[in-house]
C-alpha positions in Angstrom: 220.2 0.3 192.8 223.7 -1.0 193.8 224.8 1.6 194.9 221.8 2.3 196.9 222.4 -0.7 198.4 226.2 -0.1 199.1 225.5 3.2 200.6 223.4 1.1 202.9 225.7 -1.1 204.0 228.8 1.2 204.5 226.3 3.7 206.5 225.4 0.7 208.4 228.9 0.0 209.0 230.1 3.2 209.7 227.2 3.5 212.9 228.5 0.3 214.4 231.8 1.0 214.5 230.9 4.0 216.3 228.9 2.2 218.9 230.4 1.3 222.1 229.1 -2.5 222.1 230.2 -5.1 219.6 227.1 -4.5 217.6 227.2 -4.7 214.2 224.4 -3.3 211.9 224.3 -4.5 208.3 221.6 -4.4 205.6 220.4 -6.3 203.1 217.9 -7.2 200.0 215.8 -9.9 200.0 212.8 -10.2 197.1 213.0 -6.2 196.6 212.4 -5.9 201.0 215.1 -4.1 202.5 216.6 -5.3 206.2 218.8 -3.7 208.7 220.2 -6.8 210.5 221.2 -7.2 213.8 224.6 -9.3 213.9 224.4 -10.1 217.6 220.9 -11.5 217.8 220.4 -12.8 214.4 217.3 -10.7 213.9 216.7 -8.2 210.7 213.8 -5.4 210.6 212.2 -4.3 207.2 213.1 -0.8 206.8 211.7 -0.3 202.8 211.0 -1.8 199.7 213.4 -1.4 196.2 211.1 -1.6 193.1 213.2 -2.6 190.1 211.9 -2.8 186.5 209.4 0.2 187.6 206.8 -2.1 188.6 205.5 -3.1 192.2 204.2 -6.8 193.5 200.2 -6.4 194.4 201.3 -8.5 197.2 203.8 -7.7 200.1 205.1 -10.6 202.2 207.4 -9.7 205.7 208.8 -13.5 206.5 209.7 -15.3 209.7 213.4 -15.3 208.6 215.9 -14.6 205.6 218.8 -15.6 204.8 221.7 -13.1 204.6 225.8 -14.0 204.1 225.0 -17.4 204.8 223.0 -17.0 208.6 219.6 -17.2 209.7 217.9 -14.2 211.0 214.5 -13.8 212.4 212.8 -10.6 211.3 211.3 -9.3 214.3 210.3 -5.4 213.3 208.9 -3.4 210.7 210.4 0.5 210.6 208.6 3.7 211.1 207.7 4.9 207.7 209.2 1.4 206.0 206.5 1.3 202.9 205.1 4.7 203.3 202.7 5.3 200.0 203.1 1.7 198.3 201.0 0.7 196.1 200.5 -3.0 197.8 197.1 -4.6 197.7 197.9 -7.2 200.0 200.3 -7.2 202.8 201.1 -10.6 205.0 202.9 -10.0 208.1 204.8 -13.2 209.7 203.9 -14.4 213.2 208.0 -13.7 214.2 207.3 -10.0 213.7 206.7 -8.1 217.3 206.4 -4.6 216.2 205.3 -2.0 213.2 206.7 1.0 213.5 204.4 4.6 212.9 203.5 5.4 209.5 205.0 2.4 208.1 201.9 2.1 205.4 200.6 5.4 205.9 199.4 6.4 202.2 198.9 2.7 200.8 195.9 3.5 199.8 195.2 0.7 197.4 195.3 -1.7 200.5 192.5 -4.1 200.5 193.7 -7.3 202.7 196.1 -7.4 205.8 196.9 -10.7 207.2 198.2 -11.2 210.4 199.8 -14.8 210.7 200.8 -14.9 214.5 198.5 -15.6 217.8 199.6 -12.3 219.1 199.3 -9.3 216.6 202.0 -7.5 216.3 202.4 -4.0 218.4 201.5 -1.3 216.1 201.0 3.0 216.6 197.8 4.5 216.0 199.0 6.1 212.4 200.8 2.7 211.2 197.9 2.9 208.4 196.3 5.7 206.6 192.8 6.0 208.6 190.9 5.2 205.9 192.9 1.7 205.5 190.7 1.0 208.4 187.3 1.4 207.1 188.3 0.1 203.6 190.7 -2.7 204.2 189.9 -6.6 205.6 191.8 -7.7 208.7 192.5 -11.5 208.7 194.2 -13.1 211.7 194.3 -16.2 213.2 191.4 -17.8 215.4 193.3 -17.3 219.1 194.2 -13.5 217.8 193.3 -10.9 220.7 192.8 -7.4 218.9 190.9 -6.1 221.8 192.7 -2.8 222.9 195.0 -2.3 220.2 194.9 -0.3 217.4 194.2 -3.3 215.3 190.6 -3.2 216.6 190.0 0.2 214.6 189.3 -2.3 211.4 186.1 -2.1 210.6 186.0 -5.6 208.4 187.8 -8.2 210.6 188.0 -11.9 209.7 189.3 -14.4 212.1 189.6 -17.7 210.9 
């Protein structure tokens, strides 16, 4: 799993040195959730999930922030694909995250709850979720939540507390 993680960063490395700008991509592990960090802004997107020991946490939490080499940064994204056929029951998603990329839980099938803690739901792609995550799976956002539009509104079974 080192190594994994290595690989990550020197790939990581190796784009931004290439890049014209003075960004510098990075990544990172925090609680088995993979980032790709965005130096300049201080913001990180989930990009996977590392399961150690063979086993996989029922429940999967994308923060506000983490904390990698000593900074702050604000996770703002989810990639396309990120936790493609997880085995997550429950996923929370963090009011600082803007966007979830396609496919990003497509084949989670064992998803029963998703819970949306921001006023403004995240932008997501009609495939983010398997289709028949939205028949089978509860949505739970906050009160002031606007789903109306989106592809959020596809859930059948949504709670707004």
């Amino acid at each position: 799993m080192k190594t994994l993680h290595y690989l990550l960063i020197a790939s990581s490395l190796l784009l931004s040195s290439c890049a014209s700008e003075e960004l510098i991509l990075t990544g990172t592990t925090v609680e088995n959730v993979t980032y790709s960090l965005d130096n300049d802004r201080h913001t990180a997107q989930a990009t996977g999930y590392l399961v150690k020991g063979g086993s996989l946490s029922p429940v999967l939490s994308i923060p506000d922030a983490i904390e990698a080499v000593n900074l702050h940064y604000t996770v703002t994204s989810v990639a396309d694909a990120a936790f493609v056929y997880g085995n997550w029951e429950t996923v929370e998603i963090a009011a600082s995250v803007l966007s979830i990329g396609s496919r990003a839980f497509i084949g989670c099938d064992h998803l029963t709850l998703i819970v949306l803690q921001g006023d403004i739901a995240p932008t997501i792609a009609s495939d983010t979720f398997s289709p028949d995550t939205y028949l089978t799976a509860t949505l739970v956002v906050p009160r002031n939540c606007n789903l109306a539009s989106t592809p959020w509104a596809q859930f059948t079974s949504i709670i707004h507390l």
